[in-house]
C-alpha positions as CSV (number, residue, x, y, z in Angstrom):
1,X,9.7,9.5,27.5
2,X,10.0,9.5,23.9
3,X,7.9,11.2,20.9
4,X,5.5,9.2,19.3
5,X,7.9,10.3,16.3
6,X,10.7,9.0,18.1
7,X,9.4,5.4,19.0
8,X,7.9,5.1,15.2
9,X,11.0,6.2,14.0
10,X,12.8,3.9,16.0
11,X,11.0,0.9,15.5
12,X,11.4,1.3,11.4
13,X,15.4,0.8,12.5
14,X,14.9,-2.0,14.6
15,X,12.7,-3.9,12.5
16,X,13.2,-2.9,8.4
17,X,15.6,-5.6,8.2
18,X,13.1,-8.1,9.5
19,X,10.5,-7.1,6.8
20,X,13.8,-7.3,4.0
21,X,13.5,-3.6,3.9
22,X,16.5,-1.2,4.1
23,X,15.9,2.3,5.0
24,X,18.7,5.2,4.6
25,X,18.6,8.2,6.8
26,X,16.4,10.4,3.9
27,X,13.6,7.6,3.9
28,X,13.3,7.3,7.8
29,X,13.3,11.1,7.3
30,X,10.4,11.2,4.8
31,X,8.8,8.0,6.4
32,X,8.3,10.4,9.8
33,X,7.5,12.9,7.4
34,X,4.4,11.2,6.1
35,X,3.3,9.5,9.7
36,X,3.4,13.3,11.0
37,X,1.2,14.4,8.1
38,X,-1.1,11.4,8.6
39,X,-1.9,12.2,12.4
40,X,-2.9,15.3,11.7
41,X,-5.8,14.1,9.2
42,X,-6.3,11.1,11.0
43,X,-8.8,12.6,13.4
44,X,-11.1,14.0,11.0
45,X,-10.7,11.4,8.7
46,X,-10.4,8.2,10.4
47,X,-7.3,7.1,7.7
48,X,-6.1,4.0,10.2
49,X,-8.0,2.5,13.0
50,X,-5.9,4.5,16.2
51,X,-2.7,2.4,16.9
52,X,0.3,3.0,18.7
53,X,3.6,4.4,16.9
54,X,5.2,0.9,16.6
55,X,2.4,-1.1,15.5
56,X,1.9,2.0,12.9
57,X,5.8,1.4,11.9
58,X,5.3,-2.4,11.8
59,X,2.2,-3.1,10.3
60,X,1.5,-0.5,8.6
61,X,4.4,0.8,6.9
62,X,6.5,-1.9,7.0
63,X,3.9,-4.4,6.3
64,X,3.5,-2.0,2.9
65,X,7.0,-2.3,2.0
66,X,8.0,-5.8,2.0
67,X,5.3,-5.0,-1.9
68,X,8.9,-3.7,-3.1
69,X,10.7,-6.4,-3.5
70,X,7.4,-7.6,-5.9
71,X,7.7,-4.2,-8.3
72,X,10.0,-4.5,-11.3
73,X,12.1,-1.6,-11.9
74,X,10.5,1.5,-13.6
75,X,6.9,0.3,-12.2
76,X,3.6,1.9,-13.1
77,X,1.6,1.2,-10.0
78,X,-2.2,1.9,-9.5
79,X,-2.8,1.3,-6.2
80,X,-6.8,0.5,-5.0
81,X,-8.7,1.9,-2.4
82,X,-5.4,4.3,-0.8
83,X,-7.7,5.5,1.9
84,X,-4.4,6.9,4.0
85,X,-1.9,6.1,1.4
86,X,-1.0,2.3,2.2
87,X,0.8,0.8,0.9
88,X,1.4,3.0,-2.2
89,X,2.7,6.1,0.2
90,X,5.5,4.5,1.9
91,X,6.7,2.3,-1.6
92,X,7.0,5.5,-3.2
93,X,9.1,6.6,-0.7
94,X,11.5,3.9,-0.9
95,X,11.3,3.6,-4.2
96,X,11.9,6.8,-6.4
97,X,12.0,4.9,-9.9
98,X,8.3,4.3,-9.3
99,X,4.9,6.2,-10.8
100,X,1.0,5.4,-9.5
101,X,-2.4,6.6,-9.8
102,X,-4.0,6.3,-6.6
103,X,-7.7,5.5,-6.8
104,X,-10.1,6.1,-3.7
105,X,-13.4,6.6,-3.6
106,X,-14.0,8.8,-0.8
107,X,-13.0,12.3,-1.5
108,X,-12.3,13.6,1.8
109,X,-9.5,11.3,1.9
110,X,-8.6,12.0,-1.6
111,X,-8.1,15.6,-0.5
112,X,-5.3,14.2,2.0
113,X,-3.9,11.7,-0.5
114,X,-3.4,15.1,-2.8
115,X,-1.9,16.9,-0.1
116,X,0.0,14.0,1.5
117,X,1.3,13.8,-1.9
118,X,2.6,17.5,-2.3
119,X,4.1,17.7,0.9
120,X,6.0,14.6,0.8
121,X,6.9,16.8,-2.8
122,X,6.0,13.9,-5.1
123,X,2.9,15.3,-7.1
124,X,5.3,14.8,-10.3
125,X,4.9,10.9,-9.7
126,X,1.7,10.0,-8.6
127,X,-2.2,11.1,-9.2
128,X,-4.9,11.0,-7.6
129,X,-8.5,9.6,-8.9
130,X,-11.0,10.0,-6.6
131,X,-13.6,7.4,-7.9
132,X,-14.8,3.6,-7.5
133,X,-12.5,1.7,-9.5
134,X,-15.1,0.1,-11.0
135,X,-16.3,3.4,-12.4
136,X,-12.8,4.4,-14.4
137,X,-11.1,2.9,-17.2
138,X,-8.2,1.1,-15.7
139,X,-4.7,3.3,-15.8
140,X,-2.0,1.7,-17.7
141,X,0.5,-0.3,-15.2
142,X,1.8,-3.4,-14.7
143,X,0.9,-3.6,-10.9
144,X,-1.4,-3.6,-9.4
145,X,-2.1,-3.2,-5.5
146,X,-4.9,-3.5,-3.1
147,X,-4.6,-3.3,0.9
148,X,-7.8,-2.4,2.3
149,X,-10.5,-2.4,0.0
150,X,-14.0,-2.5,1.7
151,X,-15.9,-5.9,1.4
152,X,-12.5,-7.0,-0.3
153,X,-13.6,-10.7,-0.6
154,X,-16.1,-10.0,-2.6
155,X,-14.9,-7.1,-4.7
156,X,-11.9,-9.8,-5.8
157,X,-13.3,-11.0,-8.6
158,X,-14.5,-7.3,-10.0
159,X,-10.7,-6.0,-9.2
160,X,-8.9,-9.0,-11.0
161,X,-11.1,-8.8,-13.8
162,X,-10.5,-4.8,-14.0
163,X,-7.0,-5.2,-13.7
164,X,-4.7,-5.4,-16.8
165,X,-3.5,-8.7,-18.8
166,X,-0.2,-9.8,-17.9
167,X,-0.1,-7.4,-14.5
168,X,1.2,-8.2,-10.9
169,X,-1.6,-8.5,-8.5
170,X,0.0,-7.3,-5.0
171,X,-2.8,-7.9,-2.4
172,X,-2.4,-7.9,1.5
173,X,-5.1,-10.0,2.8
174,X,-5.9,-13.0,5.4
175,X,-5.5,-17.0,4.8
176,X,-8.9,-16.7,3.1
177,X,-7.5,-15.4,0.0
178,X,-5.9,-18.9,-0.7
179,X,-9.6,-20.3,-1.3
180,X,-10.0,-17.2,-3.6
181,X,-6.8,-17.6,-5.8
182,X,-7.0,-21.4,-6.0
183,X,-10.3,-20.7,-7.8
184,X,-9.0,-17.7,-10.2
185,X,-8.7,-19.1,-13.6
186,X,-7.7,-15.5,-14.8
187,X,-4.0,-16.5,-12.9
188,X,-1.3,-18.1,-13.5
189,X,-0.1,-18.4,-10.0
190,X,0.3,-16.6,-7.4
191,X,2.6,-17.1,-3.9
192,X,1.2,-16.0,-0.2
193,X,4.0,-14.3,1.7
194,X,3.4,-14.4,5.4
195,X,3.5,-11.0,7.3
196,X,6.6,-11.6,10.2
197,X,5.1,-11.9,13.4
198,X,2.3,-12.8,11.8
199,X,0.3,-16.2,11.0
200,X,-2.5,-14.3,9.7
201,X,-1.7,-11.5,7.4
202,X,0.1,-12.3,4.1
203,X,0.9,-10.4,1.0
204,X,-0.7,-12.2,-2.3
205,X,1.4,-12.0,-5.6
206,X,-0.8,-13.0,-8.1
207,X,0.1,-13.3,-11.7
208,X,-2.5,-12.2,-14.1
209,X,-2.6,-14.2,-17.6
């Protein structure tokens, strides 16, 4: 019978090129890393609703990486409501060029987000803010992300309008978010990419004037 590291790790190969993700033998490596390191909080802390080691791969981390391809090079990130790190955790993972501030407003998961952080050994690139956002000035970035936010429909407005002119709004939401954009006079567009395997989860790019 396999490890529940062996069937997550396994199903990243099987499925990254499904999600238009590429993963190297040192980022399934780090990827394991940081699933180990979650289940080890994740009982005290309730990080992710209990799910097996492939729907963690799938629609959690992968689900988190298909943001990449939406981050310009040399991205400053500040990623909203981290609660276990997604998607900002696995993104930085894959991608080494970027930096983020990682806002969360419970500090018992902040305390994990620290220490995911230092033992993934990437405290040098990302910080931790453990606060509302509405209570902080926003960081400076050009993107920003958003995966889990409590009562996200209606924090939307408050979270566009605290985010930075000109950024990239990555948000991974349900079809309801279509309504919500339409409506958002602060964008100039945005596109709705659907989740595979999915006809209810998307990833929403919006493009903030």
């Amino acid at each position: 019978m396999k490890t529940p590291l062996q069937e997550f790790t396994e199903t990243l190969e099987t499925h990254a090129a499904r999600y238009g993700v590429q993963l190297a033998a040192p980022e399934l490596s780090r990827l394991r890393d940081y699933y180990e390191h979650l289940l080890k909080w994740n009982a005290r802390l309730h990080l992710v609703a209990p799910c097996s080691p492939a729907e963690f791969a799938t629609r959690h981390v992968l689900e988190s990486l298909t943001a990449c391809a939406y981050m310009p090079e040399d991205s400053r990130v500040c990623d909203v409501g981290s609660g276990g790190g997604l998607p900002i955790i696995p993104c930085l993972i894959l991608r080494p060029d970027l930096r983020a501030t990682l806002v969360e407003a419970s500090t018992k998961k902040a305390v994990f987000l620290r220490e995911a952080l230092s033992y993934l050994k990437m405290p040098d690139r990302a910080w931790v803010i453990p606060h509302r956002f509405e209570q902080i000035a926003v960081p400076e970035c050009e993107v920003v992300t958003c995966r889990a936010l409590e009562s996200f429909t209606a924090m939307y407005p408050r979270l566009v309008e605290w985010s930075p002119p000109a950024s990239r709004l990555l948000l991974f939401g349900g079809s309801a978010f279509d309504d919500l954009m339409d409506a958002d006079q602060t964008l100039r567009g945005y596109e709705a990419v659907k989740m595979p395997g999915s006809e209810q989860r998307f990833l929403y790019v919006g493009y903030k004037k």
